[in-house]
Residue frames as a rotation matrix with the C-alpha (Angstrom) as fourth column:
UNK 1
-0.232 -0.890 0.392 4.03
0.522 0.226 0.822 -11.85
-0.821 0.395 0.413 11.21
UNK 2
-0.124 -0.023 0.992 2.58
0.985 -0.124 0.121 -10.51
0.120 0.992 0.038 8.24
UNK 3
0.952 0.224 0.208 2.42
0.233 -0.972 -0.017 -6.83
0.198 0.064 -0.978 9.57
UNK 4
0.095 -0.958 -0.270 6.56
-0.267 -0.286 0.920 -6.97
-0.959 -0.015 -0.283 10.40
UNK 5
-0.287 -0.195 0.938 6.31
0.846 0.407 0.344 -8.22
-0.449 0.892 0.048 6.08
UNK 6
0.679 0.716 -0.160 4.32
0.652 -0.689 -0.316 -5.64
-0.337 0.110 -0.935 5.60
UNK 7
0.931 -0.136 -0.340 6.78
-0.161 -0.986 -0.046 -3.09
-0.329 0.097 -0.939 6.60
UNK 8
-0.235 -0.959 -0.157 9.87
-0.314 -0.078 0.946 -4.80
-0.920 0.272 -0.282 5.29
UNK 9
-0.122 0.363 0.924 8.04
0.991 0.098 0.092 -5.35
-0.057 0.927 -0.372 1.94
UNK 10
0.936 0.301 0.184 6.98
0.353 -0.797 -0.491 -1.62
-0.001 0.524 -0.852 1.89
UNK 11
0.468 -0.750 -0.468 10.88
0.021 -0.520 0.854 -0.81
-0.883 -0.410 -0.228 2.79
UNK 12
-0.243 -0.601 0.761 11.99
0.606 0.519 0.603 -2.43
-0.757 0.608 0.239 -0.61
UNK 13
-0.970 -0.078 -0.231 12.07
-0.157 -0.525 0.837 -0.70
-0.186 0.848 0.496 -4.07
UNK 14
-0.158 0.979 -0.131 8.59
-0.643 -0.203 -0.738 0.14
-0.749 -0.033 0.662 -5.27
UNK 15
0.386 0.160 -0.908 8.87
-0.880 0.360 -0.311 -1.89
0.277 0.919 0.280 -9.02
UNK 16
-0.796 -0.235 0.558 10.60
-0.506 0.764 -0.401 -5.05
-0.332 -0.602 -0.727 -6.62
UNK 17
0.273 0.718 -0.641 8.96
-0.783 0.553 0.286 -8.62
0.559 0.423 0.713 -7.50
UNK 18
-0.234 -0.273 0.933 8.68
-0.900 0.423 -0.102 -11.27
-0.367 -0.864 -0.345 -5.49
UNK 19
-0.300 0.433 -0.850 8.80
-0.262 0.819 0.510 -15.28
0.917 0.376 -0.132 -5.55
UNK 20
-0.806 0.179 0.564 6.73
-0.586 -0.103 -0.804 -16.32
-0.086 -0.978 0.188 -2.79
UNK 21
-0.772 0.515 -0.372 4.39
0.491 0.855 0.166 -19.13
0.404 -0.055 -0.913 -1.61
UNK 22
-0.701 0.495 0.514 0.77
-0.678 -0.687 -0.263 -16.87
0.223 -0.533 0.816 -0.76
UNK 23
-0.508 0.217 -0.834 -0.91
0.398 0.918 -0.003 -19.83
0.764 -0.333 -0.552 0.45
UNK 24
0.714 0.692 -0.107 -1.24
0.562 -0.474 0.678 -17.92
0.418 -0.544 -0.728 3.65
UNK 25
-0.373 -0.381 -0.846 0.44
0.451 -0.871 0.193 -14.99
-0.811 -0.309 0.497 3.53
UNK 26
-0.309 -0.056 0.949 -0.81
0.596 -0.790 0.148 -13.20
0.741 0.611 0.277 0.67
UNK 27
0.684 0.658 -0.316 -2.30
0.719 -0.535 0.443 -10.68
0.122 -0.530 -0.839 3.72
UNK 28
0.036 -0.790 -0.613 1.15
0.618 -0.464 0.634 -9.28
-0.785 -0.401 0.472 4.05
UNK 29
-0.604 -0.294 0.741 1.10
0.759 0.071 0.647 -8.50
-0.243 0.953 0.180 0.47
UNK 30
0.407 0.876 0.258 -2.27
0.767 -0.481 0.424 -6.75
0.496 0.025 -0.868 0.91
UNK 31
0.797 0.246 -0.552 -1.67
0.573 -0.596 0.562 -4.98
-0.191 -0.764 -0.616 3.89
UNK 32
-0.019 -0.966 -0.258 1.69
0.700 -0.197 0.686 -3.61
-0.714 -0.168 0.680 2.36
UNK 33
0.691 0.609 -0.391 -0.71
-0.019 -0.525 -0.851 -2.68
-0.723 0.595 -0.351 -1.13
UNK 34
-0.650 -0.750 -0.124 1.74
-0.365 0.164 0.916 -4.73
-0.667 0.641 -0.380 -3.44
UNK 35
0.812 0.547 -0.203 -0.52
-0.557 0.624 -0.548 -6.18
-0.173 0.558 0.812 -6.29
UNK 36
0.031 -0.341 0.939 0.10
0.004 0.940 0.341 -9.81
-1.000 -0.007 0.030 -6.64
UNK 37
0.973 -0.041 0.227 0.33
0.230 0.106 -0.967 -9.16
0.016 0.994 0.112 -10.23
UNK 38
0.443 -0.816 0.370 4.09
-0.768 -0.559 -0.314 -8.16
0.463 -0.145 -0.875 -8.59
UNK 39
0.085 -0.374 0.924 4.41
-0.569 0.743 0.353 -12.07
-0.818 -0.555 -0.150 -7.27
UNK 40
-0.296 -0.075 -0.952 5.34
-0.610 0.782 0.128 -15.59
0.735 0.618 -0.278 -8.67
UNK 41
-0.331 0.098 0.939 3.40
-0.799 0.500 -0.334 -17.67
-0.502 -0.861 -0.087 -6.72
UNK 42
-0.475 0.331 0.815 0.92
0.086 0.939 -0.332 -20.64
-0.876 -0.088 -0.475 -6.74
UNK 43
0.504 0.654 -0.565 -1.41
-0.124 -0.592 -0.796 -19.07
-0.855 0.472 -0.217 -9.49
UNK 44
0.354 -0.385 -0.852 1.53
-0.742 -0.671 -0.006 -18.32
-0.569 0.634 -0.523 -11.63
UNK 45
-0.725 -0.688 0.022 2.71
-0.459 0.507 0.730 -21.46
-0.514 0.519 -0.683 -13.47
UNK 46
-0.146 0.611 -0.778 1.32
-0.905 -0.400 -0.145 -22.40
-0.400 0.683 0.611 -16.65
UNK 47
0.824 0.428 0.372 -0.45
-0.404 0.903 -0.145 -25.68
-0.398 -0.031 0.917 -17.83
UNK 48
0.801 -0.576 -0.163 2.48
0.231 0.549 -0.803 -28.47
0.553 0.606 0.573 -18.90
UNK 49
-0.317 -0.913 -0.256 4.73
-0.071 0.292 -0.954 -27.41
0.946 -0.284 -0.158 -16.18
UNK 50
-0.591 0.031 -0.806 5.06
0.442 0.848 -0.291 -29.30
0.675 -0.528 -0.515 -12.88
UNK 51
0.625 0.754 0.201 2.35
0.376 -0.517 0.769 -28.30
0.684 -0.405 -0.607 -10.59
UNK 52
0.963 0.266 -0.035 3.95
0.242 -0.805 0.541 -25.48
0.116 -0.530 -0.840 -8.41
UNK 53
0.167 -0.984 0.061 6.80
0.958 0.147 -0.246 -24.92
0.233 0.099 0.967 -9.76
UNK 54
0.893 0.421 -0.158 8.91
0.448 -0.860 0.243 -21.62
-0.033 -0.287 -0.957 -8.91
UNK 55
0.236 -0.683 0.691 11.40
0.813 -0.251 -0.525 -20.57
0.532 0.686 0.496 -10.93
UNK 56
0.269 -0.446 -0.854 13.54
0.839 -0.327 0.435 -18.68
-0.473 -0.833 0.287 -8.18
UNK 57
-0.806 -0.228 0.546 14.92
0.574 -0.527 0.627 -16.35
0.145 0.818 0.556 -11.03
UNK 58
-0.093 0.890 0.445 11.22
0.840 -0.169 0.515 -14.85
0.534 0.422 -0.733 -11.44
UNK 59
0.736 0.503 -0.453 11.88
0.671 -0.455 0.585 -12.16
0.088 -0.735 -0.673 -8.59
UNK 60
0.061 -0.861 0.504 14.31
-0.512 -0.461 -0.725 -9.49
0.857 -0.214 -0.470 -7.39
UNK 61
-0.412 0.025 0.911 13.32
-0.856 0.332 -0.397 -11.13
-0.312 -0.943 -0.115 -3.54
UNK 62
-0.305 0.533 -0.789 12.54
0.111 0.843 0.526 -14.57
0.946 0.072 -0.316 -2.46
UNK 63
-0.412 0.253 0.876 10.53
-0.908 -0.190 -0.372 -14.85
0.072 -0.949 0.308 0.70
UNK 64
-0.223 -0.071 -0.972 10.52
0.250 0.960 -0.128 -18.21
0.942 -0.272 -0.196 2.31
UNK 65
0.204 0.562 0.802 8.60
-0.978 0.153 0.141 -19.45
-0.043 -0.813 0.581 5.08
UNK 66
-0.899 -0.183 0.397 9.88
-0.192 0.981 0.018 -22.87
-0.392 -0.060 -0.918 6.93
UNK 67
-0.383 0.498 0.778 8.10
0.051 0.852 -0.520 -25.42
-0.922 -0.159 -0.352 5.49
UNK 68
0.495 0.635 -0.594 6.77
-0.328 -0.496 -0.804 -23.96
-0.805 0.593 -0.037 2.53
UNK 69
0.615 -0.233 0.753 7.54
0.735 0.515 -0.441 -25.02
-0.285 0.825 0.489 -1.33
UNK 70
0.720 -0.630 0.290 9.83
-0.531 -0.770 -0.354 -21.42
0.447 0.101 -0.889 -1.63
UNK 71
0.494 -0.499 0.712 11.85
-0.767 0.137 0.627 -22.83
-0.410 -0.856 -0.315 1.44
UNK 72
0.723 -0.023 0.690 12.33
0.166 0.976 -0.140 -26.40
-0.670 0.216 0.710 -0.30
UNK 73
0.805 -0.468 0.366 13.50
0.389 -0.050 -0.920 -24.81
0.448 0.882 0.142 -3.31
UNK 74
0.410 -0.893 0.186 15.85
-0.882 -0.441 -0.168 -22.56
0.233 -0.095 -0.968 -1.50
UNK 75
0.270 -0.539 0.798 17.17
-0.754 0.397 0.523 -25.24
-0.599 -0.743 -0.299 0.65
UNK 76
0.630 -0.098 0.770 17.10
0.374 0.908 -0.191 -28.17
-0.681 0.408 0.608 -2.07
UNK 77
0.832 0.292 0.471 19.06
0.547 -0.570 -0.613 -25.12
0.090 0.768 -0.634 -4.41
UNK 78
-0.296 -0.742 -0.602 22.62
0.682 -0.605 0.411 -23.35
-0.669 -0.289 0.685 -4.07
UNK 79
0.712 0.583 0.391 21.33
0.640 -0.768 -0.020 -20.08
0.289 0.264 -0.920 -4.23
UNK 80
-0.895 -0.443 0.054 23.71
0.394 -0.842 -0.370 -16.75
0.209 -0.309 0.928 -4.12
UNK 81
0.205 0.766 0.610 21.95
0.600 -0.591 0.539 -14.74
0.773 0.255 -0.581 -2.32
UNK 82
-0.786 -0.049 0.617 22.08
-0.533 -0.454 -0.714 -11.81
0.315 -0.890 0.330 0.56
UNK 83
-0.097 0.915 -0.391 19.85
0.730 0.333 0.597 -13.48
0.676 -0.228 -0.700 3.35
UNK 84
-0.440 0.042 0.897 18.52
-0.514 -0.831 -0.213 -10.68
0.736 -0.555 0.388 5.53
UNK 85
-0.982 0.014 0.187 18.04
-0.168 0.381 -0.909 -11.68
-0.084 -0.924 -0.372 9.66
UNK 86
-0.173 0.966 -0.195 14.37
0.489 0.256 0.834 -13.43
0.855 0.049 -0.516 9.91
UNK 87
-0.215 0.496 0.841 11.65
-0.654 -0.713 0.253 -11.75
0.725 -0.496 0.478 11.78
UNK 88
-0.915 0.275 0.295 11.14
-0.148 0.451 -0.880 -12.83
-0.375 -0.849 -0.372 15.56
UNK 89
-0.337 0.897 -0.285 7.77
-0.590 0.034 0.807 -14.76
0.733 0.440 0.518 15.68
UNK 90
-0.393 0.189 0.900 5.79
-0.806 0.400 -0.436 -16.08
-0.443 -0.897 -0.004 18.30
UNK 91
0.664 0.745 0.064 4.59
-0.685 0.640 -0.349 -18.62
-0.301 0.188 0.935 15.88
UNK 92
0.683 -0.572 0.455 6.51
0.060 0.664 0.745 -21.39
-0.728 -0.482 0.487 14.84
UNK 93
0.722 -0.105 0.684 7.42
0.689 0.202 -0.696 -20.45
-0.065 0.974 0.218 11.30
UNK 94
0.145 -0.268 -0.952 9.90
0.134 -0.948 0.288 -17.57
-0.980 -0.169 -0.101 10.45
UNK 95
0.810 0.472 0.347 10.38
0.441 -0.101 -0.892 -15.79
-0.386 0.876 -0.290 7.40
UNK 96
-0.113 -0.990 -0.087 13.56
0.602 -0.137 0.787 -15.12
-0.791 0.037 0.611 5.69
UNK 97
0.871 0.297 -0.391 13.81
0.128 -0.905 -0.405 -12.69
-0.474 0.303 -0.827 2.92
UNK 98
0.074 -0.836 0.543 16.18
0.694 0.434 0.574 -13.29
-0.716 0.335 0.612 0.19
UNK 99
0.410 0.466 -0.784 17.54
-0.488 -0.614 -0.620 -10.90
-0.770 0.637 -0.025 -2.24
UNK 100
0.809 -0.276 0.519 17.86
0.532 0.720 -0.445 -12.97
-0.251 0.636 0.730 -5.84
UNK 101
0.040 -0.927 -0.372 20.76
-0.443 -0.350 0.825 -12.57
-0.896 0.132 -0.424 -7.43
UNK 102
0.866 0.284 0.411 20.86
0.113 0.690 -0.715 -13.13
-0.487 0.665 0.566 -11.22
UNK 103
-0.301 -0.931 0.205 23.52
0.422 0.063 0.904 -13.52
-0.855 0.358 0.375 -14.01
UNK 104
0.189 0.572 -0.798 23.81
-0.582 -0.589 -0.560 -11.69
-0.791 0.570 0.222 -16.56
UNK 105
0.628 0.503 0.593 23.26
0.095 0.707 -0.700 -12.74
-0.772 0.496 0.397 -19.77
């Protein structure tokens, strides 16, 4: 899975950010040669707020993996968003691949 991320991470605009749970996927991230200084992940929330939080907002893309604290949020969340077709996987998980959608201010 994380080499079909790869190439639909390298398809996306080059200055693209991403919220995203790298737990175990940050390899996609590598292998695509995004610096994670280009994610909101686990890392990224700051002492005094709830322990992994993930301000959906924080990205142009969300990328959600069943099970995962991204997923929750989408799914616990009416989210506008384009969802683009998840990637076949022989494992059990699949990734989806959201683009955010923000208001303007």
């Amino acid at each position: 899975m994380h080499k079909q991320l790869a190439a639909a991470l390298q398809g996306l605009p080059a200055d693209a950010t991403f919220v995203v749970s790298l737990t175990e996927h940050v390899g996609a991230f590598q292998r695509a040669g995004i610096p994670l200084r280009r994610t909101w992940n686990e890392s990224s929330h700051h002492s005094g707020e709830p322990e992994f939080a993930f301000p959906l907002a924080q990205g142009d893309y969300v990328i959600a993996f069943d099970g995962d604290p991204v997923a929750r949020m989408v799914a616990d969340i009416l989210m506008t968003s384009n969802r683009s077709r998840p990637f076949p996987s022989q494992e059990r998980s699949r990734c989806v691949i959201y683009k955010a959608t923000r208001k303007p201010s």
